[in-house]
GUGU-576353 format. One record per residue (C-alpha): residue in three letters; z, x, y; residue number from 1. Coordinates in nm, 3 decimals, padded with zeros to 5 digits. Each point is the difference from the previous one (the first is absolute). Layout:
REM GUGU-576353
<rec><res>ala</res><pz>Z</pz><px>X</px><py>Y</py><n>NUM</n></rec>
...
//
This chain:
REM GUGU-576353
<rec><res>unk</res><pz>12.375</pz><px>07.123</px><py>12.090</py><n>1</n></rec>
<rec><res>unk</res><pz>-00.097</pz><px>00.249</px><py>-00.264</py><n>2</n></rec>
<rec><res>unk</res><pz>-00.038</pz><px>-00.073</px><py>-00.356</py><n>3</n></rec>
<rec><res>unk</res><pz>00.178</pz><px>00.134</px><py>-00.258</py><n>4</n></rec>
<rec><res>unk</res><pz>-00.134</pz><px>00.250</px><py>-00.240</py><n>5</n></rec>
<rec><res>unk</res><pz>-00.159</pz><px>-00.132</px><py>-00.304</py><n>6</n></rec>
<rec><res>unk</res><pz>-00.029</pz><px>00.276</px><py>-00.277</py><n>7</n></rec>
<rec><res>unk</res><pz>-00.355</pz><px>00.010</px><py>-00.147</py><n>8</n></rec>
<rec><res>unk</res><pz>-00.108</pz><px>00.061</px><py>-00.354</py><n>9</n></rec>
<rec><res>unk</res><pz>00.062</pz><px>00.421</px><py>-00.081</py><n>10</n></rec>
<rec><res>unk</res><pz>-00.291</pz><px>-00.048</px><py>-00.279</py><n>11</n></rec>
<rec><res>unk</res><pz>-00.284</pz><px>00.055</px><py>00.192</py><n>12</n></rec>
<rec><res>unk</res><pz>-00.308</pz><px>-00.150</px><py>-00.055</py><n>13</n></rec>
<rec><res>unk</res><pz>-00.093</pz><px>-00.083</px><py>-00.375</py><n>14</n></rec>
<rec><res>unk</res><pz>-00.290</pz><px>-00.151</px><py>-00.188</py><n>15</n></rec>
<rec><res>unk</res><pz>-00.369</pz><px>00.102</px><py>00.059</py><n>16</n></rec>
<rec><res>unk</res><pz>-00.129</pz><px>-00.358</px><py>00.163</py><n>17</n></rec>
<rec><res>unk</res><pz>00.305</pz><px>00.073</px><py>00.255</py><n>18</n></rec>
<rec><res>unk</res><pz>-00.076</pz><px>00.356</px><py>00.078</py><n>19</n></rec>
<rec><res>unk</res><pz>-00.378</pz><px>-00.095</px><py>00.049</py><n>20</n></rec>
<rec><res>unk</res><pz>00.108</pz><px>-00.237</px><py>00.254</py><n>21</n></rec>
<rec><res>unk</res><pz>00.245</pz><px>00.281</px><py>00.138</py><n>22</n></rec>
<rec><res>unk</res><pz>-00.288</pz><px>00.233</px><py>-00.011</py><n>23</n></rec>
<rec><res>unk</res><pz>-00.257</pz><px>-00.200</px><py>00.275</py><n>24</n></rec>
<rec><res>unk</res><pz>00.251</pz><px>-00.079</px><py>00.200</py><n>25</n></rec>
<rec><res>unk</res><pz>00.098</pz><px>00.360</px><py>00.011</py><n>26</n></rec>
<rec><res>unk</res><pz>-00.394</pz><px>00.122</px><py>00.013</py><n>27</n></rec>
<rec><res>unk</res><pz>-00.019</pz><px>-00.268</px><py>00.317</py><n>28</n></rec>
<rec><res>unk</res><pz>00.332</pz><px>00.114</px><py>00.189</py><n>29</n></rec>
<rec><res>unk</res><pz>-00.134</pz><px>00.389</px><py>-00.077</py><n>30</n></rec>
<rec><res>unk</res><pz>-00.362</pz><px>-00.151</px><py>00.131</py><n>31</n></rec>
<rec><res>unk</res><pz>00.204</pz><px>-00.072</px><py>00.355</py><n>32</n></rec>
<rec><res>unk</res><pz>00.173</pz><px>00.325</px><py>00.014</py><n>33</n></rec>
<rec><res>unk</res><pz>00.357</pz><px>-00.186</px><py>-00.031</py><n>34</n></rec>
<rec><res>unk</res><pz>00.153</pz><px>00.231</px><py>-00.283</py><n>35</n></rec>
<rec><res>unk</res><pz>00.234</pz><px>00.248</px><py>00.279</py><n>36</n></rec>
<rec><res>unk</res><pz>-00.197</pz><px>00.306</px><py>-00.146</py><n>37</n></rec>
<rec><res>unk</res><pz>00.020</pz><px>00.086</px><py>00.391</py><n>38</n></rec>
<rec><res>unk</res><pz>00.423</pz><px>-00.020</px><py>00.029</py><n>39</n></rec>
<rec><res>unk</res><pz>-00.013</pz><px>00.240</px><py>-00.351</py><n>40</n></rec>
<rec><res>unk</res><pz>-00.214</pz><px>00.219</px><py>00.179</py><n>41</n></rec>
<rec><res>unk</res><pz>00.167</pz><px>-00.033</px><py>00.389</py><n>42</n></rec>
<rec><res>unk</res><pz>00.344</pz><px>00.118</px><py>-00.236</py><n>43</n></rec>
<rec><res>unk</res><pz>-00.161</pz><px>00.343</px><py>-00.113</py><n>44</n></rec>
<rec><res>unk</res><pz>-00.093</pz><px>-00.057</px><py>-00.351</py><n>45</n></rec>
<rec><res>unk</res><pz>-00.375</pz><px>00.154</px><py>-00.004</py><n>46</n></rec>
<rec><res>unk</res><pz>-00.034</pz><px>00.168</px><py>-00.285</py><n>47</n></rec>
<rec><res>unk</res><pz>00.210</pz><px>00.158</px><py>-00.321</py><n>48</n></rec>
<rec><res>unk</res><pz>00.107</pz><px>-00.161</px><py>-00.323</py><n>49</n></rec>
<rec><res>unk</res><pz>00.110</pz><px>-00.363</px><py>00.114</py><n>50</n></rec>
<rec><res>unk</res><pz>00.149</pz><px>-00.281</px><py>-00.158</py><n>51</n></rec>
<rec><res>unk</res><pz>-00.048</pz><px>-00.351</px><py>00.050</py><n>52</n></rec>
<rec><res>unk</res><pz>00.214</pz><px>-00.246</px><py>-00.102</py><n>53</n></rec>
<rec><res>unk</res><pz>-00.129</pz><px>-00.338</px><py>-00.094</py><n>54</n></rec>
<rec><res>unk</res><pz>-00.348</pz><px>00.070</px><py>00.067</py><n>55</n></rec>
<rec><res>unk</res><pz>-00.151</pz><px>-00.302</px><py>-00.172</py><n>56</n></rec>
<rec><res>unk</res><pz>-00.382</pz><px>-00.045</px><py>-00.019</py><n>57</n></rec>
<rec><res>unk</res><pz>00.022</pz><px>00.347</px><py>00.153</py><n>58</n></rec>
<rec><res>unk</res><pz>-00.176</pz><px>-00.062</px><py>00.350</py><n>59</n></rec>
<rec><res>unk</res><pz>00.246</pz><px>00.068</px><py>00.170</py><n>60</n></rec>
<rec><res>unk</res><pz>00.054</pz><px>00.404</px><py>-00.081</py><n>61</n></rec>
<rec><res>unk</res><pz>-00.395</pz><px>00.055</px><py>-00.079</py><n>62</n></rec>
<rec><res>unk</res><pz>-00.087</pz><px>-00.099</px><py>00.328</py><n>63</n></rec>
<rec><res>unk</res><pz>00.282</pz><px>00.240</px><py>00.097</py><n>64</n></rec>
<rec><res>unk</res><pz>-00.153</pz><px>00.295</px><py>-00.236</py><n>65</n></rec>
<rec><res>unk</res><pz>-00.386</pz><px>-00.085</px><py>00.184</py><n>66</n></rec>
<rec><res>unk</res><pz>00.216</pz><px>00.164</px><py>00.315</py><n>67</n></rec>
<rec><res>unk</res><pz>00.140</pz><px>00.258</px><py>-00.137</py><n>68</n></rec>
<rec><res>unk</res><pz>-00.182</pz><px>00.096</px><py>-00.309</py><n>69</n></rec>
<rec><res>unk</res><pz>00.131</pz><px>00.334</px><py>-00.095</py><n>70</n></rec>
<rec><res>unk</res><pz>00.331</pz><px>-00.169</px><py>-00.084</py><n>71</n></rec>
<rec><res>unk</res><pz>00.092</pz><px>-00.157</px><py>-00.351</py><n>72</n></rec>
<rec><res>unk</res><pz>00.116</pz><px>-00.338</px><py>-00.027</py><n>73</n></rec>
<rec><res>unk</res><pz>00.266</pz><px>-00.093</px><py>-00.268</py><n>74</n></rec>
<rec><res>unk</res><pz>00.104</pz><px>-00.399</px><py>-00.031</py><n>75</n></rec>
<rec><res>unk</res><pz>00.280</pz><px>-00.161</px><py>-00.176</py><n>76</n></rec>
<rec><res>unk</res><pz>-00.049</pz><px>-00.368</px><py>-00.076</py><n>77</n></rec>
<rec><res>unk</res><pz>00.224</pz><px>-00.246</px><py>-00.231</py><n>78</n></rec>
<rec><res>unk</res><pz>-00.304</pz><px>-00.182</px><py>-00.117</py><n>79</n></rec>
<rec><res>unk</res><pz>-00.258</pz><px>00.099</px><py>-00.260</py><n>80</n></rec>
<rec><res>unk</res><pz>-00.276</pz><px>-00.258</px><py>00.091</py><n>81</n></rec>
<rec><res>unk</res><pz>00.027</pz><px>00.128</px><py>00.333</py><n>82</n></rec>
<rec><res>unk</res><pz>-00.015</pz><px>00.383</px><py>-00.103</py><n>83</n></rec>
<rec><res>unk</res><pz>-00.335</pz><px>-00.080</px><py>-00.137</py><n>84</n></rec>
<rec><res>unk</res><pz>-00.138</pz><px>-00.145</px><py>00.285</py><n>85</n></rec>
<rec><res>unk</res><pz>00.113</pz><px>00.267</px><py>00.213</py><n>86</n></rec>
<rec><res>unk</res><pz>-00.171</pz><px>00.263</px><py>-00.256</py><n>87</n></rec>
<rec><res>unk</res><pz>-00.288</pz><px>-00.168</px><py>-00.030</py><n>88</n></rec>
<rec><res>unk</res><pz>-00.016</pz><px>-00.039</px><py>00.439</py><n>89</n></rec>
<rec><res>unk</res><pz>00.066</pz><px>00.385</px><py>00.024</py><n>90</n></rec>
<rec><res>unk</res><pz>-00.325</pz><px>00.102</px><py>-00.255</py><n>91</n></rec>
<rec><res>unk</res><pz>-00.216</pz><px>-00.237</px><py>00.234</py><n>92</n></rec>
<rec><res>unk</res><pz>00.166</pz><px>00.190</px><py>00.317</py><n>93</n></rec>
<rec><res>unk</res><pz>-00.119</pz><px>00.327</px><py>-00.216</py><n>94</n></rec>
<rec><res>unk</res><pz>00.393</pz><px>00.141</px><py>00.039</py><n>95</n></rec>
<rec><res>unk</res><pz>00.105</pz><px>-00.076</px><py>-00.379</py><n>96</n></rec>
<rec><res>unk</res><pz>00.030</pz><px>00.403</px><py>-00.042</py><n>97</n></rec>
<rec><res>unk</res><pz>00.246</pz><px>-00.029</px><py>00.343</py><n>98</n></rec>
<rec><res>unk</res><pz>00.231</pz><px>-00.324</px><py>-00.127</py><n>99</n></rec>
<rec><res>unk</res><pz>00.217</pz><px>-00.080</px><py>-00.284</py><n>100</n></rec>
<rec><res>unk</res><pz>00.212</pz><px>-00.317</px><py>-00.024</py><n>101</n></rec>
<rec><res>unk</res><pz>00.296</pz><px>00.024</px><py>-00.198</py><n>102</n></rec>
<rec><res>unk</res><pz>00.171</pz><px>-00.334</px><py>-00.179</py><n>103</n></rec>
<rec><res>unk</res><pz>00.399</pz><px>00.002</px><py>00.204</py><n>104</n></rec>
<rec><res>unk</res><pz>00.255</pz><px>-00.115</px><py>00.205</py><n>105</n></rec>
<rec><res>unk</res><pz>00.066</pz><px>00.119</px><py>00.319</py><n>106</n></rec>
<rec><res>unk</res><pz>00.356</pz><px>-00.029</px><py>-00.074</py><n>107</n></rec>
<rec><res>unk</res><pz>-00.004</pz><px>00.253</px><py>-00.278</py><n>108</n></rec>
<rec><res>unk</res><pz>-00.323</pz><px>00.174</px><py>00.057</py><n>109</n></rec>
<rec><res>unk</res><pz>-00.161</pz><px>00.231</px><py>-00.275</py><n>110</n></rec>
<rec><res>unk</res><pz>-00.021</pz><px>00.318</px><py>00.177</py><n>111</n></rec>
<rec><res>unk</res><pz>00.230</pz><px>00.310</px><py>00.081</py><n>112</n></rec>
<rec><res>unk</res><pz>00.127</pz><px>00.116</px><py>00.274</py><n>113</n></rec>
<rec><res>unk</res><pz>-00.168</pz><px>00.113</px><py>00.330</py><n>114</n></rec>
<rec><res>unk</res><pz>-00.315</pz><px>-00.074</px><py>-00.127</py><n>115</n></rec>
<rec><res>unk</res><pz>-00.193</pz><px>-00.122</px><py>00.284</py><n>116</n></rec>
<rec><res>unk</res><pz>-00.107</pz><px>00.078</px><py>00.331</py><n>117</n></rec>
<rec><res>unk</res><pz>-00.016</pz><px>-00.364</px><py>00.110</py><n>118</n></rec>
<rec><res>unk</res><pz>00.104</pz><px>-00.350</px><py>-00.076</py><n>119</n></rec>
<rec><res>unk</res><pz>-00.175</pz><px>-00.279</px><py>00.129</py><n>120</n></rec>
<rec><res>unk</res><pz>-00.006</pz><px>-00.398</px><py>-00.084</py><n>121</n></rec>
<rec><res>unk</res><pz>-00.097</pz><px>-00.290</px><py>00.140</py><n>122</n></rec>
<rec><res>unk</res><pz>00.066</pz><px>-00.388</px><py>-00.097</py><n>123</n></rec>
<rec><res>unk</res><pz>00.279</pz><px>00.051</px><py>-00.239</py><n>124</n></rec>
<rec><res>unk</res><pz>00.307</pz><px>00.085</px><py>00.123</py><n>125</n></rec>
<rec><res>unk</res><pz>00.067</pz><px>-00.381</px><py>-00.003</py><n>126</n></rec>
<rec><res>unk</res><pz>-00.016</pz><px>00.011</px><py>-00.336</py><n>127</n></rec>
<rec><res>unk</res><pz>00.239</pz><px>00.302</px><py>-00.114</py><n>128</n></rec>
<rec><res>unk</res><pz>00.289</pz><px>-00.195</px><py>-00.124</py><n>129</n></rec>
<rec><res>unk</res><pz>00.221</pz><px>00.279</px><py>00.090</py><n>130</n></rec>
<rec><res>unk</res><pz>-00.154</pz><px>00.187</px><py>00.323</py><n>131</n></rec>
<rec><res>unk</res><pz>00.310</pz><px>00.192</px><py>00.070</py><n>132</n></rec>
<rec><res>unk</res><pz>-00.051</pz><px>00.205</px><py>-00.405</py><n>133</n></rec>
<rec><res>unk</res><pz>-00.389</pz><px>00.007</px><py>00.104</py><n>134</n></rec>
<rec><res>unk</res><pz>00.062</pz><px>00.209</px><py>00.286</py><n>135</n></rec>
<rec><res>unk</res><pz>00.244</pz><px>00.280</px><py>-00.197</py><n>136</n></rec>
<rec><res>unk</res><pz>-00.282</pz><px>-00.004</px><py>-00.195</py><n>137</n></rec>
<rec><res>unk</res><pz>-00.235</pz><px>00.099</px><py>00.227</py><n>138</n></rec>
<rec><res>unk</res><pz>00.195</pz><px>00.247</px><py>00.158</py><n>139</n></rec>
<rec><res>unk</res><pz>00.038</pz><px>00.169</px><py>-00.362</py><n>140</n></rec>
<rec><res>unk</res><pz>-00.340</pz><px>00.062</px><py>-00.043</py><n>141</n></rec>
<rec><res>unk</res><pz>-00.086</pz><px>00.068</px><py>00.330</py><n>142</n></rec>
<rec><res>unk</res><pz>-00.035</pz><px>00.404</px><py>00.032</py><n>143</n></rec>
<rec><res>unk</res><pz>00.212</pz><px>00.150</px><py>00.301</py><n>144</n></rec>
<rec><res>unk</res><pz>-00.158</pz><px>-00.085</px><py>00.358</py><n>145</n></rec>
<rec><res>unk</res><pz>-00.216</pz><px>-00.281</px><py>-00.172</py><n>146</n></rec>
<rec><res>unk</res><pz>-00.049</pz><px>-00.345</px><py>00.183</py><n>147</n></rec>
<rec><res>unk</res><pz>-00.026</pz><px>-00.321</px><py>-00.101</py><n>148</n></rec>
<rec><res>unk</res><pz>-00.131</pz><px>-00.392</px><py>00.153</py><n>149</n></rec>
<rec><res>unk</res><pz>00.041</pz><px>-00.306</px><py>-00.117</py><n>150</n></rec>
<rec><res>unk</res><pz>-00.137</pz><px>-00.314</px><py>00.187</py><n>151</n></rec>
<rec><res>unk</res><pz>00.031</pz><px>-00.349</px><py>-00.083</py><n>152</n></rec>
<rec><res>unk</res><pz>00.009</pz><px>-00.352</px><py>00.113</py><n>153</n></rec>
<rec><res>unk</res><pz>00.321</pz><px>-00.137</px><py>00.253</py><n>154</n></rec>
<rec><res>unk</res><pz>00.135</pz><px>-00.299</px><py>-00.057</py><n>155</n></rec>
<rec><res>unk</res><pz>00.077</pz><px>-00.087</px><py>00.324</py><n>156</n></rec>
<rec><res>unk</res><pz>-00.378</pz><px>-00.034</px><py>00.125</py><n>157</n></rec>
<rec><res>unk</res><pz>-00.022</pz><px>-00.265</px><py>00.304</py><n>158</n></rec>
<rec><res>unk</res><pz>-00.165</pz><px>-00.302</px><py>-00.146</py><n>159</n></rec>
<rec><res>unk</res><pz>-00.346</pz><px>00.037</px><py>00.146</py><n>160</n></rec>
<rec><res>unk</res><pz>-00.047</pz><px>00.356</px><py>-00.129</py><n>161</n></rec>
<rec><res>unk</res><pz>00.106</pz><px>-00.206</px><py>-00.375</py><n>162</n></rec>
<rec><res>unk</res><pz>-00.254</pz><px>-00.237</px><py>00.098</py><n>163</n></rec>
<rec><res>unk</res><pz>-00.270</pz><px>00.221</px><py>00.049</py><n>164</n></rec>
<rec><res>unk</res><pz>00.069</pz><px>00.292</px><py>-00.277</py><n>165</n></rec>
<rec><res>unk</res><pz>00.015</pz><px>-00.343</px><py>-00.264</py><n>166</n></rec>
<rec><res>unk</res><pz>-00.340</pz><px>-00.124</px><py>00.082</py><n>167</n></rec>
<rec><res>unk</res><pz>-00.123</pz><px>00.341</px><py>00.038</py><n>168</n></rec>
<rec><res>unk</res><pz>00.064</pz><px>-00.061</px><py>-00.394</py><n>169</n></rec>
<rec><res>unk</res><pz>-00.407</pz><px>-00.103</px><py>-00.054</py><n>170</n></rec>
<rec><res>unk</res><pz>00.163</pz><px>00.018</px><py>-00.449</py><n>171</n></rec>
<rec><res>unk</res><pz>00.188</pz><px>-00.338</px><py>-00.018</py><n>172</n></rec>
<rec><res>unk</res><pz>00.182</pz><px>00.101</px><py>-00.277</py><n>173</n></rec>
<rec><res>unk</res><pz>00.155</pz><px>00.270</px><py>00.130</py><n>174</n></rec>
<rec><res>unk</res><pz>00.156</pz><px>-00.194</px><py>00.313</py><n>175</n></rec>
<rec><res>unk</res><pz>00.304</pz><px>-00.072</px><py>-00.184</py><n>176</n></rec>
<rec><res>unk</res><pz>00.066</pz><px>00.318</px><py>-00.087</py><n>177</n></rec>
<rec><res>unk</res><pz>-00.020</pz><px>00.109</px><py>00.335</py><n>178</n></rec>
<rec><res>unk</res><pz>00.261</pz><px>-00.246</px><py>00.110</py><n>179</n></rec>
<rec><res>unk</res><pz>00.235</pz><px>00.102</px><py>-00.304</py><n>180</n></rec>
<rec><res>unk</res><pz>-00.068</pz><px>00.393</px><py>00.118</py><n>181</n></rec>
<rec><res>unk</res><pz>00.112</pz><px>-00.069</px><py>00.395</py><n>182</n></rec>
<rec><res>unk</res><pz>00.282</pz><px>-00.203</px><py>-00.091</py><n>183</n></rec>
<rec><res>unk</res><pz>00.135</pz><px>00.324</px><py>-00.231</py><n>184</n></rec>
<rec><res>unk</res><pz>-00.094</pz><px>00.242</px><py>00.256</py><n>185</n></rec>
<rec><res>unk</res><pz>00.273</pz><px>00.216</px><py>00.230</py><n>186</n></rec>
<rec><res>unk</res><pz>00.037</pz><px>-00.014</px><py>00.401</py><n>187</n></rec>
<rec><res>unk</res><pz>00.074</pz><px>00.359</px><py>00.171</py><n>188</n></rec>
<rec><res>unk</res><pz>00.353</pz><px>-00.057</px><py>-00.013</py><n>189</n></rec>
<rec><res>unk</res><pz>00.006</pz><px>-00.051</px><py>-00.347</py><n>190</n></rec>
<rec><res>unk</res><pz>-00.212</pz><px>00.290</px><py>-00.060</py><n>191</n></rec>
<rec><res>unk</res><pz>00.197</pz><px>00.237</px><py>00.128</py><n>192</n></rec>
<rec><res>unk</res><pz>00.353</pz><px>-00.074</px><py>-00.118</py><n>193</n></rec>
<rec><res>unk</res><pz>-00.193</pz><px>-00.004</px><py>-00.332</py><n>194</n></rec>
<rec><res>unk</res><pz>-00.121</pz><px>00.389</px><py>00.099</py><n>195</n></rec>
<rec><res>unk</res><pz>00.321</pz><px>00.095</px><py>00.165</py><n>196</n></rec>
<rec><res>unk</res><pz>00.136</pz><px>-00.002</px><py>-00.358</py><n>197</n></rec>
<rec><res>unk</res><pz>-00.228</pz><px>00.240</px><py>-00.129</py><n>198</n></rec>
<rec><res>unk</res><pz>-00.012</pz><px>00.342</px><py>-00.020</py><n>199</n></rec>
<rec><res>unk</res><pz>-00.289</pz><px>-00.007</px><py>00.325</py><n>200</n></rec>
<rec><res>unk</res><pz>00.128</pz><px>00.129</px><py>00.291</py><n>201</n></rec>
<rec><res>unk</res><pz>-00.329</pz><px>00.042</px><py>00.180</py><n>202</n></rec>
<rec><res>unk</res><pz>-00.108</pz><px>-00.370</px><py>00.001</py><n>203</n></rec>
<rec><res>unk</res><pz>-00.130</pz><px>-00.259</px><py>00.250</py><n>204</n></rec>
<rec><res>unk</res><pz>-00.073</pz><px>-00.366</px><py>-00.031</py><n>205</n></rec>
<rec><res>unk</res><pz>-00.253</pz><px>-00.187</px><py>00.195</py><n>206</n></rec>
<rec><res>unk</res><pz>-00.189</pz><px>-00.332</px><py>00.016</py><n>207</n></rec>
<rec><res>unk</res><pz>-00.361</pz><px>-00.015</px><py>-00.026</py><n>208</n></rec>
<rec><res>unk</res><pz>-00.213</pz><px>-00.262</px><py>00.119</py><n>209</n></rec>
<rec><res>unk</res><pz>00.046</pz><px>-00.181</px><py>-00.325</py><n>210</n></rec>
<rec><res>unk</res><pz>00.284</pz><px>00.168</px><py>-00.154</py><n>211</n></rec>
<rec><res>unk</res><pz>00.178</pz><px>00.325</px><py>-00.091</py><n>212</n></rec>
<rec><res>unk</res><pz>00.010</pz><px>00.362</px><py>-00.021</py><n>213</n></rec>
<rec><res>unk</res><pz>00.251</pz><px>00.245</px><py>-00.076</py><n>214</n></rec>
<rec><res>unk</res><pz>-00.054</pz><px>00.346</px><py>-00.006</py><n>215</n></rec>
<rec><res>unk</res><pz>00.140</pz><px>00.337</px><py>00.018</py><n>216</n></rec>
<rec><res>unk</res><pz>00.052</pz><px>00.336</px><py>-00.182</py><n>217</n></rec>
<rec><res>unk</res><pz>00.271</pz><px>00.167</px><py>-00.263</py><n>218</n></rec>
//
């Protein structure tokens, strides 16, 4: 029987000893390709002025910008310790004149309308205390035409797949996060009675090995 959801923190991650932690775990997932640069990419978004929501350390959308490097890569993160990090990873990428990360909340984002070609996240959509307000929001500053991807964990992962992405965990500490991050994670269904009250009509919802995605176009 499936668990019910358990709502995780909407702070983010705070306090520099935490977001160093964060940060190799995040440099050793990006080190094994597991970051779904390839689902942003399989969904069209190659190039343009894109924004990523919760890009933490920042792995996750530089190793997207070593793809397509003619693009420009705009983040919006909730947590200052982490915008730092992700700064300081994009000068040793050599991409600090193609990124900016911008101090928000994806629920009341900082930017105008139709302002980007693209919107991509990964690992946070858990975390968006109100997903349904997240997603008018990035239709609004989505230009006409432009697409967006989100991917993230499912909760309803068959026990040895649990098994095996928790001791794939080699940081300790971060273990329990992991388990308080599945057990606030969406299943398809969930998903997309969550985007069926959008303003996305051009949507689909599908389960990845090891989670999530939803993408589609306004």
């Amino acid at each position: 029987m499936l668990k019910q959801r358990v709502p995780e923190t909407n702070e983010g991650i705070q306090g520099e000893v935490t977001v160093e932690l964060f940060n190799q775990y995040a440099r050793f997932m990006r080190d094994r390709g597991w970051n779904n640069v390839s689902s942003f990419a399989a969904a069209g978004i190659t190039g343009g002025h894109v924004l990523e929501i919760g890009p933490g350390p920042g792995y996750i959308g530089l190793e997207w910008l070593k793809l397509f490097p003619d693009a420009e890569l705009t983040g919006i993160e909730i947590s200052p310790a982490m915008i730092k990090t992700a700064q300081q990873n994009a000068a040793e990428y050599g991409f600090e004149k193609k990124t900016s990360y911008v101090q928000g909340n994806c629920m009341t984002m900082p930017f105008a309308a139709c302002s980007f070609d693209a919107v991509f996240s990964n690992g946070s959509f858990h975390e968006w205390e109100d997903p349904g307000r997240a997603l008018n929001e990035i239709y609004r500053v989505l230009k006409n035409g432009g697409l967006f991807c989100i991917c993230d964990l499912r909760r309803n992962l068959s026990f040895l797949k649990k098994q095996m992405m928790y001791y794939s965990v080699k940081t300790k500490e971060i273990r329990p996060w992991f388990i308080s991050s599945l057990n606030a994670a969406y299943t398809v269904p969930e998903l997309e009675e969550i985007a069926r009250k959008s303003p996305f009509s051009d949507f689909s919802v599908t389960e990845l090995f090891s989670g999530i995605c939803i993408k589609g176009k306004k």
